[in-house]
Structures are given as structure tokens and as C-alpha cells.
C-alpha positions in Angstrom: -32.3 112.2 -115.5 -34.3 110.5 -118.4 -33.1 110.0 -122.1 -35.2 111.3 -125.0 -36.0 107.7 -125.5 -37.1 107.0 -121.7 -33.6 105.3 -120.1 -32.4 106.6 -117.3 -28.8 108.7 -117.7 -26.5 109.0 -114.5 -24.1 111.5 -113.8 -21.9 111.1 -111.0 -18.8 113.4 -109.4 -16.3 114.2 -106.7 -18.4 117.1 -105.3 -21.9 117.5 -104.8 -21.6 121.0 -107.5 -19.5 118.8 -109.7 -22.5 116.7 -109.9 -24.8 119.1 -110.7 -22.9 120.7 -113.0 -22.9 117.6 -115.2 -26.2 117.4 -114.2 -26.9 120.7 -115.9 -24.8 120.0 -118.8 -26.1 116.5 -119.4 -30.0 118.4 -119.3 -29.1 121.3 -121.6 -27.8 118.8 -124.4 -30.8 116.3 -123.9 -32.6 119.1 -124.8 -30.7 121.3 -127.3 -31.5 118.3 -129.5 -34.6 118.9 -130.9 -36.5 115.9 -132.4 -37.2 116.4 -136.4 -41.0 117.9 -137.2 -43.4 115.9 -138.7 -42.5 117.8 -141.8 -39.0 117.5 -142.1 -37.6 115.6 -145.2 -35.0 113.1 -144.8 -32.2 115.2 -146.9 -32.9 117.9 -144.5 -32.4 115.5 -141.2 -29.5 114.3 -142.3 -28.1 117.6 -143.9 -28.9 118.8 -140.3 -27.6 115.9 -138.4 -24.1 116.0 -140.0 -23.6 119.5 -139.8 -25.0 119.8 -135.5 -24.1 116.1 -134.7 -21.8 114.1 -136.6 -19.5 116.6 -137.7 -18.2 118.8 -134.5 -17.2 114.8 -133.0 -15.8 113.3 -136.4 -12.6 113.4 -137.8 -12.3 115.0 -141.1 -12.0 112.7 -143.3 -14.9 110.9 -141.8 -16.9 113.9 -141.8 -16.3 114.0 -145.3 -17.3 110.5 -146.3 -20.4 110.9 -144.5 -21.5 114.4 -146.5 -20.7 112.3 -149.3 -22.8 109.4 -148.6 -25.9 111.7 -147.3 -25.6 113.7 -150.5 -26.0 110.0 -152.7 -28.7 109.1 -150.5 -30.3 112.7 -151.0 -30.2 112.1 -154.3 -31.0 108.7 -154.7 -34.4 109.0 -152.9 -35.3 112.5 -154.8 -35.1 109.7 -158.0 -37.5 106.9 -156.4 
């Protein structure tokens, strides 16, 4: 299987159906992950990426450092 970013991913298992269902796993998150449009703002990637990425594999209190430090970088680049 191929990353997003063209490297090659390998799954491996016990059982040939172990392996393919990694296989199947590994595929439906490569492609769950939707890049960001073209027209996306920064505040709303990373709004995004902590609440479908980082957050689910964070610990709290990291989760909570890291809203904290996307909401000052929101609101440093809305001043310029």
C-alpha cells in the first residue's frame, strides 16, 4: 500500500485474513484523511486537525495545551 505522500506502508500478520484485515484498516484510514482544500484557512486546519487527529490519541492535558496553543496562533495570524 502507498502513503499519501508516496512511501510504501507494510502490513504484515499471522494469517493471510489477518493481513488483509490490516490491510483494509490501514486503506480506510489513508483515506478517511482527507487532504485540506485549497480554500481552507489555517485556523480551520488546525481547529480540524486537533479535534479528528491529535485529540482522540493525546492525553488530556496535552490535548489541552495544544487547543491552547492553536487558539494563540489563530489569533496571532488574524492580527498580521
Amino acid at each position: 500500500m502507498r502513503r499519501p505522500d508516496g512511501r510504501r506502508h507494510s502490513v504484515y500478520g499471522r494469517t493471510r485474513a489477518e493481513t488483509a484485515r490490516k490491510l483494509a484498516v490501514a486503506i480506510r484510514d489513508r483515506d478517511s484523511h482527507a487532504p485540506p482544500s485549497a480554500t481552507m484557512t489555517l485556523a480551520a486546519f488546525l481547529t480540524r486537525w486537533l479535534r479528528e487527529d491529535a485529540t482522540p490519541r493525546l492525553r488530556p492535558r496535552t490535548a489541552e495545551r495544544y487547543a491552547l496553543d492553536v487558539k494563540r496562533a489563530s489569533k496571532a495570524i488574524l492580527r498580521g
